[in-house]
KEKE-3310 file (N, C-alpha, C; in steps of 0.2 Angstrom, whole numbers, plus 5000, padded with zeros to 4 digits):
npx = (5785:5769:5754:5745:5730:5714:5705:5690:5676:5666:5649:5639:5622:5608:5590:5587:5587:5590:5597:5611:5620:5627:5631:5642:5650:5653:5661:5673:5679:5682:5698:5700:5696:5696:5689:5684:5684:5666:5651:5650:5649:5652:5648:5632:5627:5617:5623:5635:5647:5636:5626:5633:5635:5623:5617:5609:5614:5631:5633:5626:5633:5647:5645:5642:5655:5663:5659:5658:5672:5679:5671:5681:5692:5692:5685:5683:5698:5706:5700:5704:5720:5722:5716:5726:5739:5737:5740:5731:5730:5729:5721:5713:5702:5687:5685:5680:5688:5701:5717:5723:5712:5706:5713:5715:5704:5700:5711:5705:5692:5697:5705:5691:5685:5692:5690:5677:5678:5683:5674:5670:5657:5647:5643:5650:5660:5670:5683:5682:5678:5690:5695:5687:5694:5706:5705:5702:5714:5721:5717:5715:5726:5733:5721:5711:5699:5688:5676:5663:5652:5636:5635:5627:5610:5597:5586:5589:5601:5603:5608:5621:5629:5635:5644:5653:5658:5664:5676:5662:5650:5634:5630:5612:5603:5586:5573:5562:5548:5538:5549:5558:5553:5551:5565:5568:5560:5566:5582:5577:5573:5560:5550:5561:5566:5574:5587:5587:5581:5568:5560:5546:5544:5534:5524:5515:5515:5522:5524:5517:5525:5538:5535:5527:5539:5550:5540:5543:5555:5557:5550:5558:5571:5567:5565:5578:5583:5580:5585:5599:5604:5608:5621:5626:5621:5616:5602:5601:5593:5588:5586:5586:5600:5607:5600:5605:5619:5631:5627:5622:5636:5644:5636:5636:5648:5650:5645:5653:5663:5675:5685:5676:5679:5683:5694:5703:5695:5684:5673:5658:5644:5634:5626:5621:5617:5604:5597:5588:5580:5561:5559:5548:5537:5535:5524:5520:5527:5517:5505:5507:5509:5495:5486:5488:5488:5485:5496:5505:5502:5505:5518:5525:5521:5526:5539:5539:5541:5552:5561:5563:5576:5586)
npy = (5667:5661:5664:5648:5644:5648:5637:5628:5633:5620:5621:5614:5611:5609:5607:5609:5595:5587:5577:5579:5576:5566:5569:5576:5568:5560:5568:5571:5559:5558:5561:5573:5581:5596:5598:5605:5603:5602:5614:5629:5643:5657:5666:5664:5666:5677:5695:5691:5690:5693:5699:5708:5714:5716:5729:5737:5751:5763:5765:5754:5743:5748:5745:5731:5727:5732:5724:5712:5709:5712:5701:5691:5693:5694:5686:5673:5670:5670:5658:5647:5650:5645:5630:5627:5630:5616:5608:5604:5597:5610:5603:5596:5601:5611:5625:5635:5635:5636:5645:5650:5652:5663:5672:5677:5680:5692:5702:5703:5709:5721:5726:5728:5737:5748:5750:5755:5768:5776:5777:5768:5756:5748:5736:5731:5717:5711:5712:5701:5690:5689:5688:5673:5664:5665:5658:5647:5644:5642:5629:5621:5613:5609:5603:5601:5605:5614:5610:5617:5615:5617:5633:5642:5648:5643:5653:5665:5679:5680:5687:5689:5682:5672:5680:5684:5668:5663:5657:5645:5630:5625:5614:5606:5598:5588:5581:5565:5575:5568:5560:5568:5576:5567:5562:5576:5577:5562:5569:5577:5589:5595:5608:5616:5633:5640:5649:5652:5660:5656:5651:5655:5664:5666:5659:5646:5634:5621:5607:5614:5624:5618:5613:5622:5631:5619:5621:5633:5634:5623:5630:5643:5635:5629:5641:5646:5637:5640:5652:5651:5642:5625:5625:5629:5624:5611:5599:5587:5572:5563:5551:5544:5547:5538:5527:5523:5524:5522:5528:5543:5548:5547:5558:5568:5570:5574:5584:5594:5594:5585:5568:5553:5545:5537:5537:5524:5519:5529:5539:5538:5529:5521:5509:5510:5522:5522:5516:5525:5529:5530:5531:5542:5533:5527:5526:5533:5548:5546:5550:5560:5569:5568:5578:5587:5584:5589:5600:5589:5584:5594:5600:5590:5590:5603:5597:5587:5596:5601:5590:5573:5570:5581)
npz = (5428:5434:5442:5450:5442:5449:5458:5452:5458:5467:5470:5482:5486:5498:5499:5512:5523:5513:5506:5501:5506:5502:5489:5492:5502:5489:5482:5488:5487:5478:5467:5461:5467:5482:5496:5512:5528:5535:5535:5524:5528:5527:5519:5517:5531:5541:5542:5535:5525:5512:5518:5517:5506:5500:5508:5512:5512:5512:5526:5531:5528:5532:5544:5549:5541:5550:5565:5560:5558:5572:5578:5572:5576:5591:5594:5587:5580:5592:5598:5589:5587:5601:5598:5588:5596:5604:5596:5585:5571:5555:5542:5548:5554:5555:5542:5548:5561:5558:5559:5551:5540:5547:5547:5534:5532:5539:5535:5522:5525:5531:5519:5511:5519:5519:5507:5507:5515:5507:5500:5491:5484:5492:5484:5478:5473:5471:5478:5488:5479:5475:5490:5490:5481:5488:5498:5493:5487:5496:5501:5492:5489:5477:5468:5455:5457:5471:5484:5490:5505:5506:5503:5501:5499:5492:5484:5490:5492:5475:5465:5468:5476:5464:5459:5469:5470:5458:5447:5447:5446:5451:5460:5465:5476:5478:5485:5488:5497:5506:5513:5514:5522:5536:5537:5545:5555:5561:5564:5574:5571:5571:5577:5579:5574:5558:5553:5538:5525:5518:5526:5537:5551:5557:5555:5567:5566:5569:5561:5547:5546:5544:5531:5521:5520:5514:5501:5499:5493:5484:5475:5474:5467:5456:5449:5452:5443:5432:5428:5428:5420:5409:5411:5420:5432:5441:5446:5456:5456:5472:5476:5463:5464:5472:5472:5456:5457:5445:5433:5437:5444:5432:5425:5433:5436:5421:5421:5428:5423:5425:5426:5430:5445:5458:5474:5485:5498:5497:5503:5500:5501:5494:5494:5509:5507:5502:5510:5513:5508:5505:5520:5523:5524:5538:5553:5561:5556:5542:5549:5555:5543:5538:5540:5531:5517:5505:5505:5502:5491:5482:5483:5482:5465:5462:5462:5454:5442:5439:5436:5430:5427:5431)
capx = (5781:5762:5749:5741:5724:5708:5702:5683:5670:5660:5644:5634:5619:5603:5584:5586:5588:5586:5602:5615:5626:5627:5633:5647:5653:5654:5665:5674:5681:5686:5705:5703:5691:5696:5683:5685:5678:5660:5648:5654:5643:5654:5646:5625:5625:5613:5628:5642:5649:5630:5624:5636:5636:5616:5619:5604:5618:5636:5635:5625:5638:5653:5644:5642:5659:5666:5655:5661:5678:5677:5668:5682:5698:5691:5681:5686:5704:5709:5698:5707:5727:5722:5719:5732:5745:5735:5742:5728:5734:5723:5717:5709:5698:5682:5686:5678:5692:5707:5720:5723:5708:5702:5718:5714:5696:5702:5713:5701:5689:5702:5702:5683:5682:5697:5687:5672:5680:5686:5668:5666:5650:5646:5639:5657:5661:5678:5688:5676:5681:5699:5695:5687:5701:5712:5704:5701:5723:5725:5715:5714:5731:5735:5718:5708:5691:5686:5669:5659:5645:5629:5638:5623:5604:5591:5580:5592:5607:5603:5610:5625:5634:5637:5651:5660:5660:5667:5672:5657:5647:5632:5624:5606:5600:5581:5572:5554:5545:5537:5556:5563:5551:5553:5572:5569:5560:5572:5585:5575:5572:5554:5548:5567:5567:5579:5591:5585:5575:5563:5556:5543:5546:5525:5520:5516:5511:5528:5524:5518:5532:5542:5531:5527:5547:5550:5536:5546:5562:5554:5549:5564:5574:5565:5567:5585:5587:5581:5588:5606:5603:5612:5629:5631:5616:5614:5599:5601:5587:5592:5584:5593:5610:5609:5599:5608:5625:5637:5628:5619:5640:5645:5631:5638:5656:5653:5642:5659:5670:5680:5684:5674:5683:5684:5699:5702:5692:5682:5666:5653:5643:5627:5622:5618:5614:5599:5592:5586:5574:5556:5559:5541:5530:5535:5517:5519:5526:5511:5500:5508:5509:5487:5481:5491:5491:5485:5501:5509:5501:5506:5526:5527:5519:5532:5547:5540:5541:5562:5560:5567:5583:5588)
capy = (5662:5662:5661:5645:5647:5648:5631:5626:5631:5617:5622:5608:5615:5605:5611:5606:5588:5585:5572:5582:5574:5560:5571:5579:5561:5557:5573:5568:5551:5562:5563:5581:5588:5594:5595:5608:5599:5604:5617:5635:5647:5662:5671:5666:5666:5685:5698:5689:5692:5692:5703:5717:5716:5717:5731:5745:5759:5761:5765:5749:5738:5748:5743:5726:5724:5731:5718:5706:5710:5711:5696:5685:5697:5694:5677:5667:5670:5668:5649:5644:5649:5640:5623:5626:5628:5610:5602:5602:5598:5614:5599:5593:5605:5614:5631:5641:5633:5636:5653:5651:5654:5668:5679:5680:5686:5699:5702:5705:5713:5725:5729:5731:5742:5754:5752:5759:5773:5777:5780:5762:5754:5740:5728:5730:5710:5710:5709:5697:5685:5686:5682:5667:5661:5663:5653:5640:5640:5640:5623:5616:5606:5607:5599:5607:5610:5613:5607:5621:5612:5622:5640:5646:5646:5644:5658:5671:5682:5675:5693:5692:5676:5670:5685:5681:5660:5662:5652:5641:5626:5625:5605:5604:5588:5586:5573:5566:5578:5565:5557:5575:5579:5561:5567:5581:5573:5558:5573:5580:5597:5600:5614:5623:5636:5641:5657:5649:5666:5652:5648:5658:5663:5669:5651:5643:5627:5616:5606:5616:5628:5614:5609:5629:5631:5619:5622:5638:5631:5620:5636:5645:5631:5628:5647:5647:5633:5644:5657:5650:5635:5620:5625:5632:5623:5605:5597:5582:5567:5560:5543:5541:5545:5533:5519:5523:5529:5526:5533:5549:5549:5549:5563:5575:5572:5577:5593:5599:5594:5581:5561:5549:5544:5537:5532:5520:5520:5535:5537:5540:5522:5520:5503:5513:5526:5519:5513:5531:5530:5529:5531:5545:5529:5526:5528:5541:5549:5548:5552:5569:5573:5567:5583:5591:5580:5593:5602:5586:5583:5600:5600:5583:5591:5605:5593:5586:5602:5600:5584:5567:5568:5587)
capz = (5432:5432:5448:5447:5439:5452:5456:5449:5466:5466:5476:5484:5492:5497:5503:5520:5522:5505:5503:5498:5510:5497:5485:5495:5502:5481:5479:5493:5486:5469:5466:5458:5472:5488:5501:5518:5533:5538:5529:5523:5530:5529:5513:5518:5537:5541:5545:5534:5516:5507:5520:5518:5500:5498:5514:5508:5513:5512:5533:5535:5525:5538:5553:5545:5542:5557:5566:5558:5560:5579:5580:5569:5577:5596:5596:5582:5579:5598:5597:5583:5591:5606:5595:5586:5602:5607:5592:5581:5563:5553:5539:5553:5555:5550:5542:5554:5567:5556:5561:5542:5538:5550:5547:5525:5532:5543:5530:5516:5530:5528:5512:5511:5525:5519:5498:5508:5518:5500:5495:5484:5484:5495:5481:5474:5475:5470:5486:5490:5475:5477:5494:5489:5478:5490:5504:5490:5483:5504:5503:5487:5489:5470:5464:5451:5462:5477:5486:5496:5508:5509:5504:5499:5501:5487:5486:5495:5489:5470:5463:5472:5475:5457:5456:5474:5467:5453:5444:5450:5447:5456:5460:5471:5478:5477:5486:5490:5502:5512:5516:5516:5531:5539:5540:5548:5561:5562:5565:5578:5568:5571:5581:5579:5570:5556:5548:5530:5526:5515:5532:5539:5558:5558:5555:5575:5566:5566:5555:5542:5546:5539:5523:5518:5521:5507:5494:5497:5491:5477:5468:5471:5465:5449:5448:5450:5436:5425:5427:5429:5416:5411:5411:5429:5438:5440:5450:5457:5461:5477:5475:5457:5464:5478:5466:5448:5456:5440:5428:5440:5445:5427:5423:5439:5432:5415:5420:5432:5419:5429:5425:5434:5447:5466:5475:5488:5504:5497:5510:5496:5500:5490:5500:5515:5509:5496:5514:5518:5504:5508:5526:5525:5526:5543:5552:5565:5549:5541:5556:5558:5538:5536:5540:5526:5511:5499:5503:5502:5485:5478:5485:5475:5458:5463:5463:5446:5437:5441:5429:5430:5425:5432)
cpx = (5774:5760:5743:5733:5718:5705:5694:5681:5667:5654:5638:5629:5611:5596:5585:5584:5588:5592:5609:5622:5631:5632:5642:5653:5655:5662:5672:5680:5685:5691:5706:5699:5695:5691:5685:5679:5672:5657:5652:5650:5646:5652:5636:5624:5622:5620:5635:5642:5641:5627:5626:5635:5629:5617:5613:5608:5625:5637:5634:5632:5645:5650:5647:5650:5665:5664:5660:5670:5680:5677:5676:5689:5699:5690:5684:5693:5707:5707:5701:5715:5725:5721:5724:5740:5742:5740:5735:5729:5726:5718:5712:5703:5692:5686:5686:5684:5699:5711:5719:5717:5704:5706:5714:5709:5696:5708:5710:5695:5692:5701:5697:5683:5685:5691:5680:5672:5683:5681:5665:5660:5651:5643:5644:5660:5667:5682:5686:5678:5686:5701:5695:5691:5705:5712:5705:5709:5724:5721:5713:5721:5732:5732:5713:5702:5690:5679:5667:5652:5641:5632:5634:5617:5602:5586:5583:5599:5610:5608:5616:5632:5639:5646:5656:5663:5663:5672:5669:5653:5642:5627:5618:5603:5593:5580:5564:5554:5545:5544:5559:5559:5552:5561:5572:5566:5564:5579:5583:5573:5566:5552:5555:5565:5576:5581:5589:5580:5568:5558:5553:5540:5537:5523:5522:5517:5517:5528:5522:5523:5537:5540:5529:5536:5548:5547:5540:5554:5561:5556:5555:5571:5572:5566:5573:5588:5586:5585:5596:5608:5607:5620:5631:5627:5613:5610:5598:5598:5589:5593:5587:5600:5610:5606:5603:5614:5629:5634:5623:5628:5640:5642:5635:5644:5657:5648:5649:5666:5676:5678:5680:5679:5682:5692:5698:5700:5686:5675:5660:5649:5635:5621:5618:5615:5605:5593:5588:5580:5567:5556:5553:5537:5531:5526:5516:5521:5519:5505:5501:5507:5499:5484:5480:5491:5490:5491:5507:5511:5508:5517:5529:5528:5524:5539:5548:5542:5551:5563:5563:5574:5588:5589)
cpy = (5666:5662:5655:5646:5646:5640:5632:5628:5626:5617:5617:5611:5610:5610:5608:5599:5583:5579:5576:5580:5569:5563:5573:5572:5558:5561:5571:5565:5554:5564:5571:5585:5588:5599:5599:5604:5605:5612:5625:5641:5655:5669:5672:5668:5675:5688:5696:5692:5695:5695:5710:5721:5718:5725:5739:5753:5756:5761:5757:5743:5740:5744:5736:5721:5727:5725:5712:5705:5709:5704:5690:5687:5693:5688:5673:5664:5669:5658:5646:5644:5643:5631:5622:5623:5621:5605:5602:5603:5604:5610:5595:5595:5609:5623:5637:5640:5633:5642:5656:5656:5661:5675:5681:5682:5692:5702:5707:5708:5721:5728:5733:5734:5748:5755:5757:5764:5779:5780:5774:5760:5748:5734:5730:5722:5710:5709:5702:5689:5685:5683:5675:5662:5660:5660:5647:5637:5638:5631:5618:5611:5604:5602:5604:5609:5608:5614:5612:5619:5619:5629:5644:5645:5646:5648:5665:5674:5681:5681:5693:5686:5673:5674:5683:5673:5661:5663:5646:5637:5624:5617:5609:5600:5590:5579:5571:5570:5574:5562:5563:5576:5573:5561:5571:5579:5569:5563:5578:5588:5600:5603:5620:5626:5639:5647:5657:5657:5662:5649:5655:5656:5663:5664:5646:5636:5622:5613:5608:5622:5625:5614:5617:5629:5625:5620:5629:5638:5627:5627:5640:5644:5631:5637:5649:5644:5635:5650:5658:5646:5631:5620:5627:5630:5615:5601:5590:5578:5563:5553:5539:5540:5542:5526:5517:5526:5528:5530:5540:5551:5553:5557:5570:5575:5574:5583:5598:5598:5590:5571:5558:5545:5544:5534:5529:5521:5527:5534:5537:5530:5519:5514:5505:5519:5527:5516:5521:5536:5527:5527:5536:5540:5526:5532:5534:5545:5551:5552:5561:5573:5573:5570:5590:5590:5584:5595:5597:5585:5588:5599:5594:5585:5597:5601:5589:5589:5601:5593:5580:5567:5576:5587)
cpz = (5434:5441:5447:5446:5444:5452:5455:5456:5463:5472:5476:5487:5491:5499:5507:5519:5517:5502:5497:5499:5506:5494:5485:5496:5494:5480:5484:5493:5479:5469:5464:5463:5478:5492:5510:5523:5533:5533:5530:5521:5531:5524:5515:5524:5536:5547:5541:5525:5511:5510:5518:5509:5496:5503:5508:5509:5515:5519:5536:5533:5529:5544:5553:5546:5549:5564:5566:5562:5567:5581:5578:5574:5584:5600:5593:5581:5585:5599:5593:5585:5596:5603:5591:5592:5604:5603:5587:5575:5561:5548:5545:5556:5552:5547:5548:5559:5566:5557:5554:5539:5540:5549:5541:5527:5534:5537:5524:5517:5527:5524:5509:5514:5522:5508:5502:5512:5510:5496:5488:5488:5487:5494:5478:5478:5476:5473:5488:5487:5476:5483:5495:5486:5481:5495:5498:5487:5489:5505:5498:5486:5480:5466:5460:5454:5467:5480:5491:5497:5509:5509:5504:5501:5494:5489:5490:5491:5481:5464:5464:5472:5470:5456:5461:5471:5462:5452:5449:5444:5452:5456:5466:5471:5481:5481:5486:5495:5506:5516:5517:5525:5537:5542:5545:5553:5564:5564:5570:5579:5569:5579:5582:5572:5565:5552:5542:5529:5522:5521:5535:5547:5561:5559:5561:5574:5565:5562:5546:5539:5540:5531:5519:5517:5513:5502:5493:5492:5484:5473:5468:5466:5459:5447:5445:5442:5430:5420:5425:5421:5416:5413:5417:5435:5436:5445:5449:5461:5465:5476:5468:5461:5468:5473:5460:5448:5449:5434:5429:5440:5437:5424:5428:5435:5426:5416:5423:5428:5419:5428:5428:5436:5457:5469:5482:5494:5503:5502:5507:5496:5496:5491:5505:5513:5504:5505:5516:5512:5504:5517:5528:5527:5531:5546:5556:5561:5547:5545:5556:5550:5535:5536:5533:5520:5505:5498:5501:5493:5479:5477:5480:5468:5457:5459:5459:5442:5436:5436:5431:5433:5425:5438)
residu = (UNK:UNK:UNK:UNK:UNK:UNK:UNK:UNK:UNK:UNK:UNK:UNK:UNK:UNK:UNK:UNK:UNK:UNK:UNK:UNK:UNK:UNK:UNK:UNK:UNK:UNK:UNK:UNK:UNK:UNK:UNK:UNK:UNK:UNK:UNK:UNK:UNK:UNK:UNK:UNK:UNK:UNK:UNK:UNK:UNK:UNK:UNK:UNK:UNK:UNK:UNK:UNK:UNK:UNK:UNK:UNK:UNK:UNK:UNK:UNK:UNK:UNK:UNK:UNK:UNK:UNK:UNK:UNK:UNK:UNK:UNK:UNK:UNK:UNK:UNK:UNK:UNK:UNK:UNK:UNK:UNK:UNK:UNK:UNK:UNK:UNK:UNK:UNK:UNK:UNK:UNK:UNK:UNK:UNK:UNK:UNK:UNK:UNK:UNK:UNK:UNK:UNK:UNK:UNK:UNK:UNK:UNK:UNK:UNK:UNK:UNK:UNK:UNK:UNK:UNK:UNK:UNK:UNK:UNK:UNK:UNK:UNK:UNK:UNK:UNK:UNK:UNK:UNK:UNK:UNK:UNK:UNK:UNK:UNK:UNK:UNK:UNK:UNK:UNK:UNK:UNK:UNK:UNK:UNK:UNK:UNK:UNK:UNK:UNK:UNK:UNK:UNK:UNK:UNK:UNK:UNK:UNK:UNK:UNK:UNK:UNK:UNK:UNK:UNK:UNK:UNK:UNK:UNK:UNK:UNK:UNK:UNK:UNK:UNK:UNK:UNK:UNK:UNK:UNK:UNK:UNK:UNK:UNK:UNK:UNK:UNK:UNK:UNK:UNK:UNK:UNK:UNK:UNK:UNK:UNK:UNK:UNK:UNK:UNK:UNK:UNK:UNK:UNK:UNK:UNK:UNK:UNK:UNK:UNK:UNK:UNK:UNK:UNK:UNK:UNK:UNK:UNK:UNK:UNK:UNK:UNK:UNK:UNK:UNK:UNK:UNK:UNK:UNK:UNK:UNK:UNK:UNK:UNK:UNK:UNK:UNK:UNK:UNK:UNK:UNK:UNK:UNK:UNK:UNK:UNK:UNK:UNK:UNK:UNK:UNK:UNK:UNK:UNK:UNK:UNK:UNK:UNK:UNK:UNK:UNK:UNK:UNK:UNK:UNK:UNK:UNK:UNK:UNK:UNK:UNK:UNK:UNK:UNK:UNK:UNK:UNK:UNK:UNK:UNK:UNK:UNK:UNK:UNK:UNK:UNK:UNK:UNK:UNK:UNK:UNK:UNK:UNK:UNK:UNK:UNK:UNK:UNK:UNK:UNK:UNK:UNK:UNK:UNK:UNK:UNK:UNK:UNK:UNK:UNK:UNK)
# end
């Protein structure tokens, strides 16, 4: 008897408010996806897997993961027993808040720790994938793939990640600028800053914080797709997949290899969510983006270069 084969990562990852949510909620509704609540920030977060593994020294990669360790043995895994003892089913829960899931960290914490007290190299991934696998057999429920929200960043750990995901598929959801920043308004995001390393902490100006922040992400983006190409990276235009779902659908299901397919009640609703296209031309909106529009211009002819139908 065999061990069942590694299910498909499917990585969804957007540029900051970029309609990815969309995508996720599709995957969602998908009979052969499953889908851990809330996002899966335990590879990019600064100090987590994608840290220790870039780690410019094998001490700073122990510190790193004794850190970590600590943090998950002390803080995390005692929060997670206590909902459990409440009654709280673990499906019902985000990763980060499952015991399940905190032990196989500490677990494979472990591991890593004792391979670099051995003298191995701390950009040795392979613990690291198996982990992954085995968070995704502890959660995939015997369907062929499983859906990681925002595991990654674009433009950060681009050397590194590919090895722990695998096997991966990676989707990015694209949108208009001026509605991407209109969001983040509408979400109350301007003036915070963010961990995204594509965001520069130097820049006082909020709003161009924001609008620098993505042209950084654009070019990363189109970077990425070149280097990854069609077979492992698929960019997705927001405003198609909300105006043109079945045949944007059809298009995502035959890059991941998977039938097209919703089942019933799925939350993926393309009515609602088509109203959240041209929400920039609100006029305080505008008001705020008028002093910029070159940049505005630019991020646009950006976000052409990504083509149509990519």
């Amino acid at each position: 008897m065999t061990d069942a084969p590694a299910p498909l990562n499917i990585l969804v990852a957007g540029i900051y408010w970029s309609g990815s949510g969309a995508v996720v909620d599709y995957l969602k509704g998908h009979p052969d996806c499953a889908v851990p609540r809330g996002e899966f920030t335990d590879f990019k977060r600064n100090g987590r897997i994608g840290s220790m593994l870039e780690a410019p020294t094998a001490q700073r990669a122990k510190w790193l993961a004794r850190s970590l360790w600590a943090e998950t043995r002390l803080g995390k895994l005692p929060g997670s027993q206590l909902k459990a003892l409440r009654g709280a089913p673990p499906a019902s829960l985000p990763l980060k808040e499952q015991v399940g899931h905190h032990r196989l960290k500490l677990a494979y914490l472990s591991q890593y720790r004792r391979h670099l007290a051995r003298g191995g190299s701390q950009a040795d991934s392979t613990h690291w994938n198996q982990w992954l696998q085995a968070v995704g057999k502890a959660q995939v429920g015997g369907k062929r793939a499983i859906v990681w929200n925002q595991p990654i960043w674009v433009g950060k750990h681009e050397h590194t990640w590919p090895a722990v995901f695998s096997p991966y598929k990676l989707v990015v959801v694209h949108r208009d600028p001026v509605d991407q920043f209109a969001e983040v308004v509408r979400q109350g995001k301007i003036g915070k800053r963010k961990s995204d390393p594509a965001f520069d902490d130097s820049e006082k100006d909020d709003i161009l914080y924001v609008l620098k922040g993505l042209k950084a992400k654009l070019l990363s983006l189109e970077a990425l797709s070149r280097h990854l190409g069609p077979e492992r990276i698929l960019l997705i235009n927001f405003e198609h997949f909300v105006e043109e779902t079945p045949a944007q659908a059809e298009r995502l299901c035959g890059f991941l290899g998977l039938p097209q397919a919703q089942e019933a009640g799925a939350p993926f609703d393309p009515s609602k969510s088509i109203l959240n296209v041209g929400i920039g031309r609100d006029e305080a909106v505008q008001r705020m983006l008028a002093p910029h529009q070159s940049l505005i211009n630019e991020l646009c002819e950006l976000r052409a270069l990504l083509g149509n139908e990519q």
